[in-house]
OpenMM code with the backbone's topology and positions (N, CA, C; nanometers):
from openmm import Vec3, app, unit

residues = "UNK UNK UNK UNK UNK UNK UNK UNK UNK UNK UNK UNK UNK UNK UNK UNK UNK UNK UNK UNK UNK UNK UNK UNK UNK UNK UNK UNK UNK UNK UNK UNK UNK UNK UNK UNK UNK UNK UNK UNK UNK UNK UNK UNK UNK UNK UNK UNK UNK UNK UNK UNK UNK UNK UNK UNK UNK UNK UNK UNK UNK UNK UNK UNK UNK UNK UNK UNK UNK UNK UNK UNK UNK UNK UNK UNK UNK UNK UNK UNK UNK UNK UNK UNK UNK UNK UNK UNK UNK UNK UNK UNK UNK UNK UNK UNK UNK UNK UNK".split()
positions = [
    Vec3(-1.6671, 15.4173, 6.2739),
    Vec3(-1.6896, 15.5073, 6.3859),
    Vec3(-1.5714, 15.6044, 6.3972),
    Vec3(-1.6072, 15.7377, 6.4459),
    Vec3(-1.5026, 15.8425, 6.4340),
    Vec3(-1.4487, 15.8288, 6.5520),
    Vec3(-1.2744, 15.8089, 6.5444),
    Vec3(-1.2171, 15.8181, 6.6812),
    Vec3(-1.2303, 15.9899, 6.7571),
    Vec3(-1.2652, 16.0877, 6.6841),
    Vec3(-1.3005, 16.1804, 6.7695),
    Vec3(-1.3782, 16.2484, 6.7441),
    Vec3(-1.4420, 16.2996, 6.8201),
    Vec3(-1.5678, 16.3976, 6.7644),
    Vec3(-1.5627, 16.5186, 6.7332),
    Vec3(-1.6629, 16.5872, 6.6667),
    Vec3(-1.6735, 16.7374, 6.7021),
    Vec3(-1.6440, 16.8020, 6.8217),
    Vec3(-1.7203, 16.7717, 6.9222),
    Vec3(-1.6828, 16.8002, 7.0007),
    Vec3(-1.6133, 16.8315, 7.1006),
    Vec3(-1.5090, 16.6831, 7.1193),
    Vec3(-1.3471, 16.6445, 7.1597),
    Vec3(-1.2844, 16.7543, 7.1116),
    Vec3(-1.3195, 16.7891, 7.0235),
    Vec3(-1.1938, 16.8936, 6.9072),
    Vec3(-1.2310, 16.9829, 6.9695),
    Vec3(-1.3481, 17.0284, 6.9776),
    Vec3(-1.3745, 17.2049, 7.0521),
    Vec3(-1.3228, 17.2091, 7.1610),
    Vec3(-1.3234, 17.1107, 7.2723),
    Vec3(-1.2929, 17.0734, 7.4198),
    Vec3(-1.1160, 17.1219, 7.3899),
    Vec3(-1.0794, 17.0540, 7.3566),
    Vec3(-0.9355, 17.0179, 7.3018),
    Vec3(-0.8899, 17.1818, 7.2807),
    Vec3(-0.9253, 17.2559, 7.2145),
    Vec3(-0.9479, 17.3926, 7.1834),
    Vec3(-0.9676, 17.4523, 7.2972),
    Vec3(-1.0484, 17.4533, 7.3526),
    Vec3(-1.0887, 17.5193, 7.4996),
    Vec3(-0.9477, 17.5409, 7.5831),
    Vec3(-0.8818, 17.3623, 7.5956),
    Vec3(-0.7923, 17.3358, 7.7081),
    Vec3(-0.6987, 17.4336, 7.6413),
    Vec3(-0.6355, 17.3923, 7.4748),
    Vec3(-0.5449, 17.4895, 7.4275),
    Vec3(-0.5540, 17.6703, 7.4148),
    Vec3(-0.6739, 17.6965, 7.4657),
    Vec3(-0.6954, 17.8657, 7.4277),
    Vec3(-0.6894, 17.9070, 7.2975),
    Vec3(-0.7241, 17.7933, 7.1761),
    Vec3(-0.7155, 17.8476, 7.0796),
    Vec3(-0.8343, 17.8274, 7.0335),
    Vec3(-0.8331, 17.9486, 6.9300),
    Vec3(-0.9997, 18.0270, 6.8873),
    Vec3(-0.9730, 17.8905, 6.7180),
    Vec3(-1.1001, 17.8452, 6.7217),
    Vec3(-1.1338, 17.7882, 6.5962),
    Vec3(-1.2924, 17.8526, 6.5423),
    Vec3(-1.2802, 17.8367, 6.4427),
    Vec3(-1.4087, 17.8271, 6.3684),
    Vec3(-1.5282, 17.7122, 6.3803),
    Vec3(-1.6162, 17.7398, 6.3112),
    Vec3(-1.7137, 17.6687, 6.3274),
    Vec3(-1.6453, 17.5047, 6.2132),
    Vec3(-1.6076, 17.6124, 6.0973),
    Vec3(-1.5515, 17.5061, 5.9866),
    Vec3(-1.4122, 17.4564, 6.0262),
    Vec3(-1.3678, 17.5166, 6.1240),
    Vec3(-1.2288, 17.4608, 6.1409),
    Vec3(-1.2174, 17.3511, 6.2720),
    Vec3(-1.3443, 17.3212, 6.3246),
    Vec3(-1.4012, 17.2317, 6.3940),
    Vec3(-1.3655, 17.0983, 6.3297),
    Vec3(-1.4933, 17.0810, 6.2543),
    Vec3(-1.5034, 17.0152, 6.1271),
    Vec3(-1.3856, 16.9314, 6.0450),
    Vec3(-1.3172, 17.0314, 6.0197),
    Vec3(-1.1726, 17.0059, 5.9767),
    Vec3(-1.0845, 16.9255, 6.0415),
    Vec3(-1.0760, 16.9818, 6.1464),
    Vec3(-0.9736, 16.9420, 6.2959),
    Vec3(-1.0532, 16.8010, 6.3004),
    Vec3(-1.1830, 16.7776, 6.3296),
    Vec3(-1.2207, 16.6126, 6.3694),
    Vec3(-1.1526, 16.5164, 6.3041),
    Vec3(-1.1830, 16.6013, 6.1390),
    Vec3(-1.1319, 16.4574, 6.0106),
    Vec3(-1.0035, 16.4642, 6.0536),
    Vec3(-0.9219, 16.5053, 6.0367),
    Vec3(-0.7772, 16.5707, 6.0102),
    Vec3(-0.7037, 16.4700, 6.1321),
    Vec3(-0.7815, 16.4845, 6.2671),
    Vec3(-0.7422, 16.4268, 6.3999),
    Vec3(-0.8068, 16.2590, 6.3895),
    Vec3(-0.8695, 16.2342, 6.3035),
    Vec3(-0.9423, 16.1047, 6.2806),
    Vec3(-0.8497, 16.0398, 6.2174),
    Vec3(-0.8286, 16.0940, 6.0840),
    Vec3(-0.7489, 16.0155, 6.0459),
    Vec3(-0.5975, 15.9727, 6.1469),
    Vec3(-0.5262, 16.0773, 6.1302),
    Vec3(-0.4198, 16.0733, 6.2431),
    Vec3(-0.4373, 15.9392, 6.3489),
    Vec3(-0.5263, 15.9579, 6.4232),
    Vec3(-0.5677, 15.8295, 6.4857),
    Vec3(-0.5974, 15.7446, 6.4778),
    Vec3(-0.6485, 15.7299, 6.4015),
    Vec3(-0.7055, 15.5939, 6.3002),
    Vec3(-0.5300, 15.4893, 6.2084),
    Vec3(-0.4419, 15.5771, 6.1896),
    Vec3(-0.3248, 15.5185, 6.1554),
    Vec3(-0.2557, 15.5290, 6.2588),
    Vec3(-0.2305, 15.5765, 6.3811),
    Vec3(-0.1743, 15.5069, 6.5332),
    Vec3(-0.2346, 15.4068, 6.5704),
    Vec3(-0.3913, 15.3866, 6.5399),
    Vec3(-0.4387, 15.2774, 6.5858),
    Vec3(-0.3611, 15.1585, 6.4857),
    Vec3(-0.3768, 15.1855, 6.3778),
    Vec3(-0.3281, 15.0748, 6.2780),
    Vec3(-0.1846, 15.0191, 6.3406),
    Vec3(-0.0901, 15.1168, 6.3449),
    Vec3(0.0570, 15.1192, 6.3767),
    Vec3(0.0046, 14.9978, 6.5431),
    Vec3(-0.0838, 15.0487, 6.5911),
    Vec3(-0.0549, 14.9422, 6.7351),
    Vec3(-0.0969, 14.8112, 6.6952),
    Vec3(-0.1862, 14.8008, 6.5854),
    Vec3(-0.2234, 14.6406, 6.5320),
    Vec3(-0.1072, 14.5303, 6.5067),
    Vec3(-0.0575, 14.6054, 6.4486),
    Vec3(0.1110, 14.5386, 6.3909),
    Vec3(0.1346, 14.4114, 6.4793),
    Vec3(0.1785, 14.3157, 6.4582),
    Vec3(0.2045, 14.1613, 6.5045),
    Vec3(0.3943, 14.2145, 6.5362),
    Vec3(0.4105, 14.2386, 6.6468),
    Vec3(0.5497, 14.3022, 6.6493),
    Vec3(0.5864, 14.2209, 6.7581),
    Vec3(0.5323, 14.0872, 6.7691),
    Vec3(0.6085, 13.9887, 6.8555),
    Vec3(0.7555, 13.9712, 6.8735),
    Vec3(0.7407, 13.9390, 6.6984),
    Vec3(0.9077, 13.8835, 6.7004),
    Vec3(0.9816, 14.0193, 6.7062),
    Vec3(0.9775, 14.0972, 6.6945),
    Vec3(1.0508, 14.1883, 6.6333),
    Vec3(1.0915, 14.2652, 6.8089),
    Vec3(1.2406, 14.2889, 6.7739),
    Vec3(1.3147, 14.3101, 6.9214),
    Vec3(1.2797, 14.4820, 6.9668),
    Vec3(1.2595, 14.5356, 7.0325),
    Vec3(1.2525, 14.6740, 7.0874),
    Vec3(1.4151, 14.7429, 7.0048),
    Vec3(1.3664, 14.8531, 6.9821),
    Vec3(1.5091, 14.8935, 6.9592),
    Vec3(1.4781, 15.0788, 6.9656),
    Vec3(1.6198, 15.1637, 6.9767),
    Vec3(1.5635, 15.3268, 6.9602),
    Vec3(1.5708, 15.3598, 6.8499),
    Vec3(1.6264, 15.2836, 6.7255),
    Vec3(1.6394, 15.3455, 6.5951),
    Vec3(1.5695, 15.2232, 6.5114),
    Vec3(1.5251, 15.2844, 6.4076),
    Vec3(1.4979, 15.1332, 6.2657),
    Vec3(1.5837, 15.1422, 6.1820),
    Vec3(1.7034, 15.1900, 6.1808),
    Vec3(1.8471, 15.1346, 6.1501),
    Vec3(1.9804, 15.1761, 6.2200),
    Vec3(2.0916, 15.0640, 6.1976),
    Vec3(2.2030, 14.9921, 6.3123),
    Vec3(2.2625, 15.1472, 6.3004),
    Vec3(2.3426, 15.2319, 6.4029),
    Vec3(2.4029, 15.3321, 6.4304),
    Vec3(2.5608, 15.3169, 6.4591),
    Vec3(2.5896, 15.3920, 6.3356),
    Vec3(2.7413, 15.3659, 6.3623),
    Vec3(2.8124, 15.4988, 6.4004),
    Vec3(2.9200, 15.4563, 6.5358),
    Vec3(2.9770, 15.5730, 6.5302),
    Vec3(3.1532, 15.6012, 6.4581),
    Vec3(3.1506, 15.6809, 6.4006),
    Vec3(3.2626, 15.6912, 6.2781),
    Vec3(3.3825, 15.7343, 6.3388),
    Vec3(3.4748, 15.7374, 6.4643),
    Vec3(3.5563, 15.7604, 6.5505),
    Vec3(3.7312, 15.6957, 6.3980),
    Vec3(3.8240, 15.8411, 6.5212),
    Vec3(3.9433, 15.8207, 6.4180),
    Vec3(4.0254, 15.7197, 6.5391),
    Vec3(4.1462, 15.6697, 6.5127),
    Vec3(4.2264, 15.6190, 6.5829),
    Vec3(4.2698, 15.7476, 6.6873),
    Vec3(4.3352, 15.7101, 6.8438),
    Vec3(4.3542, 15.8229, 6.9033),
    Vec3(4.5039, 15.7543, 6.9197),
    Vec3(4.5513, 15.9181, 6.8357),
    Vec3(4.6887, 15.8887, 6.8124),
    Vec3(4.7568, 16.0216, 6.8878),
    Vec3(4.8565, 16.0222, 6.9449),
    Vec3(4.9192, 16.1407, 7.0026),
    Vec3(5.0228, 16.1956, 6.9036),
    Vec3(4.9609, 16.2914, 6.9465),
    Vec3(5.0889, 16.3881, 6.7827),
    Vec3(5.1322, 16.4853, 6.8397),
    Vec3(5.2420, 16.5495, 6.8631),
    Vec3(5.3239, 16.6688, 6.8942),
    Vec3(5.2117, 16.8228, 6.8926),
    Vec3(5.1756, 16.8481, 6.9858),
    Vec3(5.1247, 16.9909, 7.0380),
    Vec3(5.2156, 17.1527, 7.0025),
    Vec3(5.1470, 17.2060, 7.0385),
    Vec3(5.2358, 17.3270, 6.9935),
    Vec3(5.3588, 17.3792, 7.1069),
    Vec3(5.4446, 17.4583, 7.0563),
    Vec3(5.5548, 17.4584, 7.2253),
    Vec3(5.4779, 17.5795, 7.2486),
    Vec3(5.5314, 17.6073, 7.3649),
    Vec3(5.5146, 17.6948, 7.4813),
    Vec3(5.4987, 17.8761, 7.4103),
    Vec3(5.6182, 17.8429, 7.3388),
    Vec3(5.6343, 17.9623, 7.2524),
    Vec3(5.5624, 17.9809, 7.1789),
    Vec3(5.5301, 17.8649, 7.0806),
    Vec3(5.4122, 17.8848, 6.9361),
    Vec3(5.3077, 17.9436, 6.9897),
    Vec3(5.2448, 17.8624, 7.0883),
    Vec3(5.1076, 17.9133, 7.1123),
    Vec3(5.1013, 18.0539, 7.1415),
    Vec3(5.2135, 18.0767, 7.2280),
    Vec3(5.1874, 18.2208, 7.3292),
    Vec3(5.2341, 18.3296, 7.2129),
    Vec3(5.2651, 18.2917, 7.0968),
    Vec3(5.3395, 18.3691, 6.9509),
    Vec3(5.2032, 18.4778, 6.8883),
    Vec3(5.1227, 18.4194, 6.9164),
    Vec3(4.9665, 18.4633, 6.8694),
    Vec3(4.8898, 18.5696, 6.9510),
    Vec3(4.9504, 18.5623, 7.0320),
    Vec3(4.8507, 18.5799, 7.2196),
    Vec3(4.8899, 18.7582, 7.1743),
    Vec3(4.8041, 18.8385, 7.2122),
    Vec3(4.8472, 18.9996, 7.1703),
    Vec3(4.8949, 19.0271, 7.2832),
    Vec3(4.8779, 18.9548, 7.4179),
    Vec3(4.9921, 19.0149, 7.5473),
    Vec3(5.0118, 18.8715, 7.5976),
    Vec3(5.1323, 18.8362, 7.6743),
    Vec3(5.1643, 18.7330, 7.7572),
    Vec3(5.2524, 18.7993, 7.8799),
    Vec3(5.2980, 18.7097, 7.9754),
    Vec3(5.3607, 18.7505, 8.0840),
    Vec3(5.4048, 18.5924, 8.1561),
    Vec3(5.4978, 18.6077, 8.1976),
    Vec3(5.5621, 18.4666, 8.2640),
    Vec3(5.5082, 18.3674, 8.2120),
    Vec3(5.5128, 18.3898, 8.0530),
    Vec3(5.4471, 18.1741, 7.9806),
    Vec3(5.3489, 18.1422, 8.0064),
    Vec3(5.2493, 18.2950, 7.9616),
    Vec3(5.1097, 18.2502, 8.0556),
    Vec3(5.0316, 18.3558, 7.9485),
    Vec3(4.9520, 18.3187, 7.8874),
    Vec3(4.8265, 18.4459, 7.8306),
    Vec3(4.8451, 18.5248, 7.9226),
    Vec3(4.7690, 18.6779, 7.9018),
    Vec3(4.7689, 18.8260, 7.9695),
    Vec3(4.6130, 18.8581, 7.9127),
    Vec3(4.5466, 18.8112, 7.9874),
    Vec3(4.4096, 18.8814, 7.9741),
    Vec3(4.3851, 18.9721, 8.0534),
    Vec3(4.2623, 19.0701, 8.0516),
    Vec3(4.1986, 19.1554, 8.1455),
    Vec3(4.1594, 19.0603, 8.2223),
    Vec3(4.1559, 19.1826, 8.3659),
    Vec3(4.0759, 19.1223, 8.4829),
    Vec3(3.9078, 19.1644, 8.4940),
    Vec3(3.8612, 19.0164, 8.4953),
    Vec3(3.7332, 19.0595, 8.4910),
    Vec3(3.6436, 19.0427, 8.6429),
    Vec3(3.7260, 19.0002, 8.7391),
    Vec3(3.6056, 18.9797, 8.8365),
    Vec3(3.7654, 19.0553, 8.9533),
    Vec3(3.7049, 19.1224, 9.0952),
    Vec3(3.7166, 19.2180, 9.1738),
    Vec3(3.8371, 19.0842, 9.2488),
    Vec3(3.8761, 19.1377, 9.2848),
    Vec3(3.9704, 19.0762, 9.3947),
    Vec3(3.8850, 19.0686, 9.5390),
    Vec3(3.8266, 18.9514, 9.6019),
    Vec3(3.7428, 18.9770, 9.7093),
    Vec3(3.8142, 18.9435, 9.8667),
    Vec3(3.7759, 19.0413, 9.8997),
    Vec3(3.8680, 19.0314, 10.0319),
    Vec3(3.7358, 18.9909, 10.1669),
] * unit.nanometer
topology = app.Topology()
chain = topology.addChain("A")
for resn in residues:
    res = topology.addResidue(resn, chain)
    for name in ("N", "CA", "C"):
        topology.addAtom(name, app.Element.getBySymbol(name[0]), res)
């Protein structure tokens, strides 16, 4: 027995606003049959024992040691900067002074 029909498929079409053919009806049933027909299979599965999980294999995360290492001085960084002022970047002003 076909899990969907001709018809289902046109309906299905309708809800989506998309234009099919007469043959692309046809198509869409098998195409959506099968599809369903192996979800159905997939729910048969004897998956008693078997524990819930979000992946079907163990997830590792690959993290370095957190080690503190010497930063740049005050000077290095600001060495780069195309304007500074009192040990501080010098950007444009972008928003109004609101009073």
């Amino acid at each position: 027995m076909a899990a969907i029909s001709r018809e289902e498929v046109a309906h299905l079409a309708r809800l989506s606003r998309l234009a099919v053919t007469e043959q692309e009806l046809d198509r869409f049933a098998g195409q959506l049959d099968v599809i369903l027909q192996s979800v159905a299979r997939v729910g048969e599965v004897a998956a008693d024992d078997i524990p819930p999980t979000s992946h079907s294999v163990p997830l590792v995360n690959v993290l370095r040691e957190d080690v503190v290492v010497p930063g740049l001085t005050r000077e290095e960084a600001l060495s780069g900067a195309p304007d500074s002022a009192e040990d501080r970047f010098r950007v444009p002003q972008i928003l109004a002074d609101e009073e």
